[in-house]
N, C-alpha and C positions, 0 to 999 in steps of 0.2 A: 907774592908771598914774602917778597923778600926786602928789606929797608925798613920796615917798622916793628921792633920788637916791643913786646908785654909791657915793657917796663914803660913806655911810652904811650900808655894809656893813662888818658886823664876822665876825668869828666867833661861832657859835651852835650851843650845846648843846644835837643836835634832844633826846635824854632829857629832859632837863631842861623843856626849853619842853613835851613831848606829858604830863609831869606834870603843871605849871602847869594846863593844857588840862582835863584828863582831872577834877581838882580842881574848877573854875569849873562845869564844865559838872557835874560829880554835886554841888555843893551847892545846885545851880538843879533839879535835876531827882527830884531823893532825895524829896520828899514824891509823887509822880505815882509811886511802885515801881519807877523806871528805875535805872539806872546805866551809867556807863562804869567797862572793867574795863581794863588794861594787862597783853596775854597776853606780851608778850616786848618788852625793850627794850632794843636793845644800845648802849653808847654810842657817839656817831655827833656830828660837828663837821662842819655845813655853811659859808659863808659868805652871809652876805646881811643883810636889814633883819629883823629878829627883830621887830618889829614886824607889818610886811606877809606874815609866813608865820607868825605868829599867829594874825592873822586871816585868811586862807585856811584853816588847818588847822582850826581852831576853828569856821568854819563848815560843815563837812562834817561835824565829832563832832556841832553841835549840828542839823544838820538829819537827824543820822540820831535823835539822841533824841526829838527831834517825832515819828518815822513809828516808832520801837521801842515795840509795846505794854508795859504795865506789866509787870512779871515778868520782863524779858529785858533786855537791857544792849546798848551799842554796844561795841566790843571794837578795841581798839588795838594794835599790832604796830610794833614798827621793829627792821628788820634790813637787815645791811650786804651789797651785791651786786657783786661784781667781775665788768667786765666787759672778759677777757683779752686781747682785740683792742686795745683800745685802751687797758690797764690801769686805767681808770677803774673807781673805786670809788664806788659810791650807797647813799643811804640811801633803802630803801623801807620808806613809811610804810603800812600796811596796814589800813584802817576796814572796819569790817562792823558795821552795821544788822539789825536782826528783823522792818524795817517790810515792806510789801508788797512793794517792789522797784520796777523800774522797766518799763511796758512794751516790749520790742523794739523797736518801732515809734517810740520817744520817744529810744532810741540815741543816732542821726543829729544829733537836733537839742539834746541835755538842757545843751552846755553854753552853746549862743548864750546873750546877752543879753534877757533878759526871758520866757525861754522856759518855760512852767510844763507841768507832767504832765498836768495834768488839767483842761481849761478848768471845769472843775466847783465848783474849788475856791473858794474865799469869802476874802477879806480876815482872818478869823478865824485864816486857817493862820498869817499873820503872812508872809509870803514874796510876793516882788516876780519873781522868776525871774531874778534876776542874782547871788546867789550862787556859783553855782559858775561864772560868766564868771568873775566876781573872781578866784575860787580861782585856775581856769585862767592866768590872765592873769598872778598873782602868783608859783605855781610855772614858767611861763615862764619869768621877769624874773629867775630863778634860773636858769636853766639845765635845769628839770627839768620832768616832765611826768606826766598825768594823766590815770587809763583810769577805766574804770565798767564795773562789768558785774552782773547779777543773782547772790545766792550760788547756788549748785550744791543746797542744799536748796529751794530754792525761795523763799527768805522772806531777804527782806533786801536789801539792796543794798553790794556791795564798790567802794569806793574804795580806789586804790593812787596814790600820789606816788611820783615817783622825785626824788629832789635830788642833786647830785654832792658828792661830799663832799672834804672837804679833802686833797691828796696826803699821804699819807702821809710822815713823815720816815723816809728810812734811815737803817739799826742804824750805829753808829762801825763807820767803814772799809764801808763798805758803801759800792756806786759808786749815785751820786744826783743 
């Protein structure tokens, strides 16, 4: 929460940045046979620290390439959501992983601070279990928010972001 104040919010080209992303993360990952793929990406201008939702987003592409075995990819999606009641327009960022997923049970607790899957795991994973507090914490501070759920195949784990996005300008002569 701390290092990026209000006033350091700009406008931010999520296309733009989930490319950057999507790059970083398959030139680290390309020898292991992984890859991240970008299935749809509509352009989409949030406000915020482009910064601090770099690295939110960046850590959920790269914690899904950790758990995606070789031969399969993390897969990226950003598409635009109106929502008519309040005319608010979002960008949901949409991740999907190949790794095992998460179990039910781990739901409740997966985005506390220091919380890990699997008391099993070893030091070797490279993970402290405060990743996705961050994440959480960062899409907050935007104004958006941030679900988990198992994919419907079975295999994998889906993260979705919702961020709000910049009001639209209306068309000349258009009441605004």
């Amino acid at each position: 929460e701390s290092g990026t104040a209000d006033r350091d919010f700009a406008p931010i080209e999520l296309d733009a940045l989930l490319r950057e992303i999507a790059d970083d993360v398959n030139f680290e990952c390309s020898n292991r046979g992984q890859e991240v793929v970008l299935l749809q990406l509509e352009p989409a201008v949030a406000v915020g620290s482009r910064e601090l939702l770099r690295q939110a987003i960046e850590n959920v592409v790269r914690n899904g390439a950790w758990y995606t075995p070789p031969g399969t990819a993390v897969e990226i999606s950003l598409m635009i959501c109106a929502d008519p009641p309040g005319n608010r327009r979002d960008a949901l960022i949409h991740i999907r992983d190949h790794g095992p997923g998460v179990p039910e049970e781990a739901f409740p607790r997966i985005l506390e601070p220091f919380f890990r899957v699997s008391e099993a795991r070893d030091r070797t994973s490279g993970g402290t279990g405060i990743g996705l507090a961050i994440t959480q914490q960062a899409v907050k501070r935007h104004g958006g928010t941030i679900s988990l759920h198992n994919a419907t195949a079975g295999q994998g784990l889906v993260v979705d972001i919702r961020l709000p996005l910049i009001p639209a300008k209306p068309a000349p002569g258009q009441p605004g």
